[in-house]
Backbone as CSV, one residue per row, in Angstrom:
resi,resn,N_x,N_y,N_z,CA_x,CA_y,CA_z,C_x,C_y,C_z
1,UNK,-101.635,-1.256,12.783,-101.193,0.142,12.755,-101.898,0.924,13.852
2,UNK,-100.914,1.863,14.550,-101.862,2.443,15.768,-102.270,3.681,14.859
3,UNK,-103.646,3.874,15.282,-104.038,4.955,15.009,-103.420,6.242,14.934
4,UNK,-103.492,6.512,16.883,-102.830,7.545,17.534,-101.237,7.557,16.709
5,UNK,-101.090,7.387,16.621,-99.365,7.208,16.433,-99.361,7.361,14.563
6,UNK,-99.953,6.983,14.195,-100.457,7.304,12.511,-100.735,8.988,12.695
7,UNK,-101.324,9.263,13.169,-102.488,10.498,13.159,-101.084,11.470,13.278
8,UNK,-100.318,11.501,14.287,-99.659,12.444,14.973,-98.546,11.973,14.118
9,UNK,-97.970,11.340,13.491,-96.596,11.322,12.524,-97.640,12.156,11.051
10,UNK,-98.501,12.026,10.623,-98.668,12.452,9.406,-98.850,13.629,9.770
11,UNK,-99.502,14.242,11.385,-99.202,15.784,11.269,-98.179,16.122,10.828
12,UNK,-97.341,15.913,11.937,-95.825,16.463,12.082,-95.344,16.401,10.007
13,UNK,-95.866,15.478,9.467,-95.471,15.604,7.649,-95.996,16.619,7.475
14,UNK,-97.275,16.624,7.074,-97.949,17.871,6.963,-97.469,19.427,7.236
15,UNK,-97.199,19.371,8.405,-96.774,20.306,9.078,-95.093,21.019,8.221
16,UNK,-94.390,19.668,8.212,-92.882,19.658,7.673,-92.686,20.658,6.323
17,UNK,-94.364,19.286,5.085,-94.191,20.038,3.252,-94.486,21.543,3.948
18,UNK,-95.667,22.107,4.658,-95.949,23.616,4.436,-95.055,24.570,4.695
19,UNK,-94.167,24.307,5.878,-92.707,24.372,5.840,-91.992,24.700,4.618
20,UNK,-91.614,23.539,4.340,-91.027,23.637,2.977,-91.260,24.259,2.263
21,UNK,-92.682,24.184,1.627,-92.905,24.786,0.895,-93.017,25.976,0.827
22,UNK,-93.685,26.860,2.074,-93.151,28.080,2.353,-91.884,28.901,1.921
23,UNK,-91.100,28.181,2.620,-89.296,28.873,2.563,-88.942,28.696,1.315
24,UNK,-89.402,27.396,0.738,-88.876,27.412,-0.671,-89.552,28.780,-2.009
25,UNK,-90.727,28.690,-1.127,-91.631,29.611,-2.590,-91.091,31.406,-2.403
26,UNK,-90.467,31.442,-1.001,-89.997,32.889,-0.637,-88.586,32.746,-1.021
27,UNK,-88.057,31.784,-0.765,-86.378,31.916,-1.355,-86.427,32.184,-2.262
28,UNK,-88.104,31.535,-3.265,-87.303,31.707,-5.054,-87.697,33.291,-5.668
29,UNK,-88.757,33.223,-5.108,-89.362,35.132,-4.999,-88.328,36.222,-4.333
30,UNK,-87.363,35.925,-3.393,-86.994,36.551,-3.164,-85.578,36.665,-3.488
31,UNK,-84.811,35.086,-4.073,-83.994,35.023,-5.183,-84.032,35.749,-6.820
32,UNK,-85.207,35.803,-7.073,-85.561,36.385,-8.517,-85.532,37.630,-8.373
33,UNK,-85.863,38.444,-7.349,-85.738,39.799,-7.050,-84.678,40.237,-7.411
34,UNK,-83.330,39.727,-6.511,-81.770,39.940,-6.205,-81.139,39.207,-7.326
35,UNK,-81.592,38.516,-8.199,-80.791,37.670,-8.828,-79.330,38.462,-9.327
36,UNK,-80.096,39.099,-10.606,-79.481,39.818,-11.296,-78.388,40.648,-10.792
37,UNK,-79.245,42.027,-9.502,-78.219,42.741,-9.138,-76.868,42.161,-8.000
38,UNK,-77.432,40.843,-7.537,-76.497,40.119,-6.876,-75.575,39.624,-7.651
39,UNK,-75.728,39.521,-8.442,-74.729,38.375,-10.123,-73.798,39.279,-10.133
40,UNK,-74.184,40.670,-10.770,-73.295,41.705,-11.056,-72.411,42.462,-9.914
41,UNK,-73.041,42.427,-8.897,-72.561,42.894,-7.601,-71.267,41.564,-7.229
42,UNK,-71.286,40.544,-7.165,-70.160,39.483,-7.057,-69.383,39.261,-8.206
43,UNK,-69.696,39.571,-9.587,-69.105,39.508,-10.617,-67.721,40.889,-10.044
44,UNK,-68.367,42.044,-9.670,-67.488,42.923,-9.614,-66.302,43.138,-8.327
45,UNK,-67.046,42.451,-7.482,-66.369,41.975,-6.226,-64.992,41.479,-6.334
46,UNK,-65.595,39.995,-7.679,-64.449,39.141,-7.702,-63.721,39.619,-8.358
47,UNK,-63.722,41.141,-9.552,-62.469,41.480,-10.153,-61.791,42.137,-9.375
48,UNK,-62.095,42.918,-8.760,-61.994,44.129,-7.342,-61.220,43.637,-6.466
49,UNK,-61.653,42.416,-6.294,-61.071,41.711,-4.766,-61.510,42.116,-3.711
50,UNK,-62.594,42.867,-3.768,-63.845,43.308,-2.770,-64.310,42.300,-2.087
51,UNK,-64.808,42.470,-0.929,-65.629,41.539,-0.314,-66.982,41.226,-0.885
52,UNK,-67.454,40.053,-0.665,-68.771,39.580,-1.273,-69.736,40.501,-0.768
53,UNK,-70.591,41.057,-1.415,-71.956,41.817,-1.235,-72.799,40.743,-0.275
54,UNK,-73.650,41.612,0.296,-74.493,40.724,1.600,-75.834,40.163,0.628
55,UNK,-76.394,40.873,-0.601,-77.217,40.094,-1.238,-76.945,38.953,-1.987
56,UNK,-75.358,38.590,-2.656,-75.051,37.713,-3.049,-74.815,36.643,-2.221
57,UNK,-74.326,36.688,-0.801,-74.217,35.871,-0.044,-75.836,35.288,0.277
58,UNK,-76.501,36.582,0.421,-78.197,36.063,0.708,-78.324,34.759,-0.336
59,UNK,-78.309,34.613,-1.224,-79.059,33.933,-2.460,-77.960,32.890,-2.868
60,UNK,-77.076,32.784,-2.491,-76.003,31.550,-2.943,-75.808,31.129,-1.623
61,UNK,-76.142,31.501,-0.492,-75.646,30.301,0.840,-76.568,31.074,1.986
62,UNK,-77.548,31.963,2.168,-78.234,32.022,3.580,-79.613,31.271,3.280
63,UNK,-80.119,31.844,1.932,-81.708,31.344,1.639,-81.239,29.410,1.565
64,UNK,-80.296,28.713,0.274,-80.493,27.811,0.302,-80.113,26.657,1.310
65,UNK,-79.755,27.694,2.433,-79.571,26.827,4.036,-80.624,26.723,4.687
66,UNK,-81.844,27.727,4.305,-82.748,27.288,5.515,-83.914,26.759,4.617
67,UNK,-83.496,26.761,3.335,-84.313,25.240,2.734,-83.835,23.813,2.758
68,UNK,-82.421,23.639,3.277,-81.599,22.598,3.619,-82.759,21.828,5.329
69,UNK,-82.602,23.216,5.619,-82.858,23.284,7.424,-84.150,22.639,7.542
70,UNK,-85.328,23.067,6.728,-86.628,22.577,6.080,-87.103,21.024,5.830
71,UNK,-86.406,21.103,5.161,-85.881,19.594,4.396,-85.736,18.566,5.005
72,UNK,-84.692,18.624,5.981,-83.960,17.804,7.011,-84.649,17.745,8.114
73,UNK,-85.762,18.280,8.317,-86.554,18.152,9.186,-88.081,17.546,8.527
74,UNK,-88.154,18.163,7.070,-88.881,16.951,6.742,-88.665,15.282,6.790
75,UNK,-87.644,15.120,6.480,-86.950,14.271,6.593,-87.192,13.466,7.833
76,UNK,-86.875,13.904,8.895,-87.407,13.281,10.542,-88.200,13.142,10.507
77,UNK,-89.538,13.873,10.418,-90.931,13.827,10.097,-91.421,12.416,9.490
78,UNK,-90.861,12.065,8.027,-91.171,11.254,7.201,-90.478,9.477,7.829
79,UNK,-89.429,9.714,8.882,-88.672,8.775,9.793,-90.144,8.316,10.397
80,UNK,-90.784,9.253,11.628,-91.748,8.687,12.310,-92.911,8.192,11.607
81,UNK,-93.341,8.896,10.096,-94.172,7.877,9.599,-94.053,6.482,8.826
82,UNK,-93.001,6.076,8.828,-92.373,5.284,8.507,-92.098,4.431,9.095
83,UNK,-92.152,4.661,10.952,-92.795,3.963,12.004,-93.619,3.456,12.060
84,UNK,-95.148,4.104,12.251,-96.261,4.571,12.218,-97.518,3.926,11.059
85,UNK,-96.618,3.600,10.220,-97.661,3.307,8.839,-98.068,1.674,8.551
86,UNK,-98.426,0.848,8.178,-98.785,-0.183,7.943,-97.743,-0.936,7.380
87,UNK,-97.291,-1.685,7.621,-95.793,-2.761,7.089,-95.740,-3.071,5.580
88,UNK,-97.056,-2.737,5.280,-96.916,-2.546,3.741,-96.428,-1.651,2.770
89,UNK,-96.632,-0.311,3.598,-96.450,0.839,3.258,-95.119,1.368,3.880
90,UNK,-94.044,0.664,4.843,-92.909,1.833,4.988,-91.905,1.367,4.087
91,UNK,-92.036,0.892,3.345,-91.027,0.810,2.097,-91.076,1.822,0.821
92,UNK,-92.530,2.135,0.953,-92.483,3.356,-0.325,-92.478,4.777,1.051
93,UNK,-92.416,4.973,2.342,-92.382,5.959,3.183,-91.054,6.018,3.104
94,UNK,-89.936,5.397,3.398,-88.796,4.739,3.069,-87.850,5.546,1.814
95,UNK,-88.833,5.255,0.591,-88.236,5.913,-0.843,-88.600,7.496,-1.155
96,UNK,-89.399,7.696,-0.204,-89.570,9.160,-0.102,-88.697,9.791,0.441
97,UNK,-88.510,9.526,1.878,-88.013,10.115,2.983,-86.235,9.892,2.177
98,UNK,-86.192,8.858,1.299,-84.490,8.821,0.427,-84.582,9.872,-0.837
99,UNK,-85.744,10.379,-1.069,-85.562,10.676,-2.060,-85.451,12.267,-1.832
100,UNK,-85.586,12.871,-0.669,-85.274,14.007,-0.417,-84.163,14.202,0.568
101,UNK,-83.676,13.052,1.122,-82.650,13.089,1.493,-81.317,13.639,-0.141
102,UNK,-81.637,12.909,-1.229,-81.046,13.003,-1.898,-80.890,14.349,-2.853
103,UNK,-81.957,15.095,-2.293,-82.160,16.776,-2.741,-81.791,17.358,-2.056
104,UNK,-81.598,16.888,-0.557,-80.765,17.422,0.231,-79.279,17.636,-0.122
105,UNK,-78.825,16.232,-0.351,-77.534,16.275,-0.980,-76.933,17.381,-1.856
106,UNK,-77.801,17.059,-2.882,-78.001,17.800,-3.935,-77.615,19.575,-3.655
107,UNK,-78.744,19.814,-2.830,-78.678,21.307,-2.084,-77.244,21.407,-2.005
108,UNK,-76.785,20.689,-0.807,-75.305,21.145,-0.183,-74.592,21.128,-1.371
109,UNK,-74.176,20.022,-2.362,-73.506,19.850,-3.387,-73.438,21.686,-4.291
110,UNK,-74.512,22.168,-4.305,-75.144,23.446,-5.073,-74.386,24.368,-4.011
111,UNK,-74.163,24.522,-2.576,-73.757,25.434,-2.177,-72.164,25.046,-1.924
112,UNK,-71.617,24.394,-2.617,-70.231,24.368,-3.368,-69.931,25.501,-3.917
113,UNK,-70.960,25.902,-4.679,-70.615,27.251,-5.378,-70.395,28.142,-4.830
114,UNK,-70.448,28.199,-3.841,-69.978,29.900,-3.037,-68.761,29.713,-2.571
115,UNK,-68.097,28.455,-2.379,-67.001,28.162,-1.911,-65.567,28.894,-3.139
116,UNK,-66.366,28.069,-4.515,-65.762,28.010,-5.402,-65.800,29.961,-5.780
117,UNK,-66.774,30.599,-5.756,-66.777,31.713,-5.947,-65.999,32.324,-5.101
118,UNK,-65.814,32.244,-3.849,-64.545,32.769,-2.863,-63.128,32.793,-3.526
119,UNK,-62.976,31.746,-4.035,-61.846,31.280,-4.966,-61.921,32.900,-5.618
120,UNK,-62.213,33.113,-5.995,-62.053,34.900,-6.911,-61.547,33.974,-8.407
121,UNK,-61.565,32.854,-8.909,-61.155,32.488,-10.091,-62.411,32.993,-10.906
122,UNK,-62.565,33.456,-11.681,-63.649,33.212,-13.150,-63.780,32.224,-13.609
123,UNK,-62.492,31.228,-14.057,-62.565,30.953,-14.678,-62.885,29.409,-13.807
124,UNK,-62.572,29.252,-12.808,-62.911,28.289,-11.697,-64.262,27.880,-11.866
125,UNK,-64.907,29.393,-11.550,-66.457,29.040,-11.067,-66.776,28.917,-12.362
126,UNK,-66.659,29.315,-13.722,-67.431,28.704,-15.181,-66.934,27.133,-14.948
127,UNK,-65.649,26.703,-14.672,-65.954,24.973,-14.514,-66.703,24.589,-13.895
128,UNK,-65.996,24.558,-12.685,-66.815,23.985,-11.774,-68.215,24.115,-11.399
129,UNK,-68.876,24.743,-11.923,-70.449,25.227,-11.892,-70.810,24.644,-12.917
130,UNK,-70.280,24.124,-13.670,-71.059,22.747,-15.284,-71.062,21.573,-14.227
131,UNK,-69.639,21.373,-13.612,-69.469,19.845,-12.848,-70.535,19.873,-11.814
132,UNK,-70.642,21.171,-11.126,-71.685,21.116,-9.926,-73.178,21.070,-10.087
133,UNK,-73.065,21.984,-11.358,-74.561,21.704,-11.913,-74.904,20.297,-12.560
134,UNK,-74.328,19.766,-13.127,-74.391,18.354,-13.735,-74.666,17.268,-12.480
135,UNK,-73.745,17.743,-11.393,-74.170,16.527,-9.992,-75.055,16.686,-9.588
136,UNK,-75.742,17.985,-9.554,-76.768,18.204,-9.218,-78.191,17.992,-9.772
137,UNK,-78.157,17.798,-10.960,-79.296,17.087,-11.951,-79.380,16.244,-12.128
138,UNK,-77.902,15.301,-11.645,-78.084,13.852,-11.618,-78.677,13.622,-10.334
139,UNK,-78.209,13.838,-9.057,-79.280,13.432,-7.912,-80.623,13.557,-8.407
140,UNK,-81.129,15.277,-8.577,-82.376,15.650,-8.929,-83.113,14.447,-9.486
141,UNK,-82.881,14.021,-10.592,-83.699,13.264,-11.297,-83.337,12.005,-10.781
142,UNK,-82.709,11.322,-10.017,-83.030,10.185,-8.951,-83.640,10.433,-8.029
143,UNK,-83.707,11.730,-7.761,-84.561,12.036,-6.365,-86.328,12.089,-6.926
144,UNK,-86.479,12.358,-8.367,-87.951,12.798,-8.454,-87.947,10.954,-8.700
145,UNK,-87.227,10.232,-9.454,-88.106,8.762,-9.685,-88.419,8.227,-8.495
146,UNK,-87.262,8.272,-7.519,-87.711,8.017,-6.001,-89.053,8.287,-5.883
147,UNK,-89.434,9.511,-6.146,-90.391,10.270,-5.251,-91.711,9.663,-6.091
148,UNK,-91.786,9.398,-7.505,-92.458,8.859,-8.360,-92.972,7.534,-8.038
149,UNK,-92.125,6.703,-7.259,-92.430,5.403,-7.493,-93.261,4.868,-5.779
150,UNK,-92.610,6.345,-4.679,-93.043,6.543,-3.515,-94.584,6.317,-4.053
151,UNK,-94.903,7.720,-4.312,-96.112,8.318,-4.153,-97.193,7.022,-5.451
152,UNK,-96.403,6.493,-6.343,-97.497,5.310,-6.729,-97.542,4.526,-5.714
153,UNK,-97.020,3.640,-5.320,-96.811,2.754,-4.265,-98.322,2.873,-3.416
154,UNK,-98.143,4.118,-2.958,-98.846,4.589,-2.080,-100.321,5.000,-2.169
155,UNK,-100.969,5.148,-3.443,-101.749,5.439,-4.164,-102.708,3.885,-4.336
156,UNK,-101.812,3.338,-4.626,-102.185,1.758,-5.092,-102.641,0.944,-3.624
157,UNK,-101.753,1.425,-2.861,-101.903,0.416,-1.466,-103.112,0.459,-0.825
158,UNK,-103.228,-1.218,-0.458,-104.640,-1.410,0.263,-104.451,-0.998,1.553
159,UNK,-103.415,-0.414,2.608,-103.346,-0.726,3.329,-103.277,1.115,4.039
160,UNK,-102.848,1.415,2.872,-102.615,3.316,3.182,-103.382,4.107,3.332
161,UNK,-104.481,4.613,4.715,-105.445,5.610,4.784,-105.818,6.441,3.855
162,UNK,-104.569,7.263,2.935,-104.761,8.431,2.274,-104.348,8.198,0.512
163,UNK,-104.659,7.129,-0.208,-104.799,6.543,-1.061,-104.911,8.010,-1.839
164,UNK,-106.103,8.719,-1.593,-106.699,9.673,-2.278,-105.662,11.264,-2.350
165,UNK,-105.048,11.227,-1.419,-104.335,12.421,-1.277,-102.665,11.988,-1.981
166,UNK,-102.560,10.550,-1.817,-101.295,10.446,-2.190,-100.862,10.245,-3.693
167,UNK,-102.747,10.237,-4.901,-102.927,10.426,-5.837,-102.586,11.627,-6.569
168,UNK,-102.792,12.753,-5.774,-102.293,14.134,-6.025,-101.512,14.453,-5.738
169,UNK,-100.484,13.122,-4.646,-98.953,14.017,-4.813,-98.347,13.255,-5.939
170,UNK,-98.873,12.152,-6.526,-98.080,11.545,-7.375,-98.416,12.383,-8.677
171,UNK,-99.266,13.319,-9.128,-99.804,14.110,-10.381,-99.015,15.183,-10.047
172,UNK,-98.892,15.715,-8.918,-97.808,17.012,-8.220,-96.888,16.843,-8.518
173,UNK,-96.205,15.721,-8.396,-94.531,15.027,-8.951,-94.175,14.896,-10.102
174,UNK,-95.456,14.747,-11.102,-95.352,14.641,-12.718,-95.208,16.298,-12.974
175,UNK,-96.244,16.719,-12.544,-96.227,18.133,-12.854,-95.065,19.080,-12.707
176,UNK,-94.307,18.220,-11.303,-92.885,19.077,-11.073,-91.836,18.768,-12.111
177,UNK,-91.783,17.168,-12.502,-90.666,16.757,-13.158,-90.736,17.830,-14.628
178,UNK,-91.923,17.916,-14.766,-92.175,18.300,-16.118,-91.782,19.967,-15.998
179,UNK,-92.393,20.852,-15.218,-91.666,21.792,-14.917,-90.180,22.138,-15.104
180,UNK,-89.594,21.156,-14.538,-87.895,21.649,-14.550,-87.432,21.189,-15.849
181,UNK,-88.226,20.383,-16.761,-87.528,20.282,-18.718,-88.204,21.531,-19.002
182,UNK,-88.997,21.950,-18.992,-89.452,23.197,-19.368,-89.260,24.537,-19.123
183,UNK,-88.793,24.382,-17.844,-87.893,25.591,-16.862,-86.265,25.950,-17.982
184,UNK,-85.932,24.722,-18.335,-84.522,24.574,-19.196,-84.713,25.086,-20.562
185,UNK,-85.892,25.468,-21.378,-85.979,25.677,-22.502,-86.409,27.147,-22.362
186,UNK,-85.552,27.677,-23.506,-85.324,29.464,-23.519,-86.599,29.945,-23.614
187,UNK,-87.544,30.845,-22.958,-88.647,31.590,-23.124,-89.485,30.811,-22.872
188,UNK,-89.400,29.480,-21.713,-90.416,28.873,-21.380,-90.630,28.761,-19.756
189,UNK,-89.242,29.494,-19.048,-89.688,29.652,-17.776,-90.432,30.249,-17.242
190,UNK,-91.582,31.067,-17.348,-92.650,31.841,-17.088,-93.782,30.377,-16.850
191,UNK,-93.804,29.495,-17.578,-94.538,28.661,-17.487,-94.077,27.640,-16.968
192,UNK,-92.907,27.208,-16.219,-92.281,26.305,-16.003,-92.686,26.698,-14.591
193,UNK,-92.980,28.001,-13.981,-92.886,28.472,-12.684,-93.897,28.674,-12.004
194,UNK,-95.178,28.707,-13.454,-96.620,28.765,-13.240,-96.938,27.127,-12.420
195,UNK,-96.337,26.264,-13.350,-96.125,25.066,-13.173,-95.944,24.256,-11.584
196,UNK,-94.924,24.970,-11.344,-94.063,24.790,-10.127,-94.795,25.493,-9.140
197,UNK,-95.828,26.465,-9.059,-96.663,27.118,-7.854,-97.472,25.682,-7.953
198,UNK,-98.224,25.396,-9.113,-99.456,24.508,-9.153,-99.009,23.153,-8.332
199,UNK,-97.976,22.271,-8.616,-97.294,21.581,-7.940,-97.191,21.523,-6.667
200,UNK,-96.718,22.597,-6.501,-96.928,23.115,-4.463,-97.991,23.031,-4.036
201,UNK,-98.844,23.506,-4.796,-100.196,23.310,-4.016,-100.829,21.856,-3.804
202,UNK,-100.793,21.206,-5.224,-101.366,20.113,-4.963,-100.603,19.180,-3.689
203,UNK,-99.297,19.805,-3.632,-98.530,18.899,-2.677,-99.579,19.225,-1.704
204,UNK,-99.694,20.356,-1.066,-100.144,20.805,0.002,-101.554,20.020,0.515
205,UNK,-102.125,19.930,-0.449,-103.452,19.434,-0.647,-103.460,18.003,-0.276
206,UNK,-102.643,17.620,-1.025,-102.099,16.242,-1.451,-102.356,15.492,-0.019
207,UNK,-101.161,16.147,1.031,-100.985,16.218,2.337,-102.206,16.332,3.440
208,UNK,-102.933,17.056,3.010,-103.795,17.656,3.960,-104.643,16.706,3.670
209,UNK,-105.342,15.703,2.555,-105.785,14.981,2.402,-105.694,13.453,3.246
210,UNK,-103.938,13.692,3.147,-103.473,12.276,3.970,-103.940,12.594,5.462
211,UNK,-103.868,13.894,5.863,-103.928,14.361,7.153,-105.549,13.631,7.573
212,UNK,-106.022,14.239,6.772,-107.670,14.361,7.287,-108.534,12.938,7.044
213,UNK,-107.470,11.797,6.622,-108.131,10.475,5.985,-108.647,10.288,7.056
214,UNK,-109.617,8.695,6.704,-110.281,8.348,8.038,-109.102,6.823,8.098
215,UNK,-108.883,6.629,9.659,-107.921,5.365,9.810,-108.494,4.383,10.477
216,UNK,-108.620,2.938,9.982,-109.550,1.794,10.395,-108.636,1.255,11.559
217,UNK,-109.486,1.175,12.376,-108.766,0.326,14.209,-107.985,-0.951,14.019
């Protein structure tokens, strides 16, 4: 494994989650803001036959594009370490870099809904938003075992510099999965979200850990 070439792909990761994680933690802060008056503002649109409000468009197709945009560049990122890493290890670099490809999916699949909301049907978007939401929880939860079986892999390996950091993304990943059953149960999202900051961080950490390992010649 070259060093140089290790060192400078796990930046560019590094670099990618804070990214991510960034845009994602402001989309959802700044989704929760607008939620509501955006809901009602397109609810009334679509009886009206009004044009879509610019905050509803914000929060159903501008924010979850440039967490798409994020993503997909993590994604490249996770390509060159996957280069870069020890022949032991790009098979679980491999199930990562698939497993957010597949949240990617997921994403676009989710911004179906604005399509379907153009439609001006009601009764459209109550279907099709069970079917879209349902495809979308099915990736989800192939995308976190992916990411589950990544980050053990990686934890375990004799061969992976950051053993120690990739321990805390695999506790980050439990912590997330567990988040979103708890996010789903009435009067428990306050803690589902507490959840979901803590998660981010350890990712962050997680990362910065892999960053800063020491790598044998």
């Amino acid at each position: 494994m070259d060093k140089l070439a290790y060192k400078n792909a796990v930046n560019k990761v590094f670099m990618s989650v804070v990214i991510v994680v960034v845009v994602g933690i402001l989309s959802s802060i700044f989704s929760a803001f607008i939620a509501t008056g955006a809901a009602v503002d397109m609810t009334q649109a679509i009886v009206m036959g009004t044009s879509m409000p610019f905050t509803g468009i914000l929060s159903v197709l501008i924010l979850p594009i440039l967490v798409i945009c994020a993503s997909i560049y993590q994604v490249i990122c996770l390509g060159g370490l996957a280069n870069a890493v020890h022949e032991n290890d790009v098979p679980a670099v491999k199930k990562l870099r698939s497993a957010i490809i597949l949240s990617i999916i997921s994403s676009v699949i989710g911004l179906c809904i604005f399509l379907v909301i153009l439609s001006g049907s009601l009764t459209a978007i109550a279907t099709l938003s069970i079917v879209i939401g349902l495809a979308c929880l099915v990736l989800s939860v192939i995308a976190y075992i992916f990411t589950l079986i990544a980050y053990s892999k990686l934890k375990a390996s004799e061969t992976f510099p950051g053993k120690d950091g990739a321990k805390l993304l695999f506790i980050a990943a439990i912590i997330a999965l567990c988040c979103g059953v708890v996010s789903a149960i009435p009067f428990l999202g306050v803690i589902g979200g507490i959840g979901a900051i803590v998660a981010m961080v350890l990712q962050i950490v997680g990362w910065l850990k892999i960053k800063n390992s020491e790598v044998a010649e």
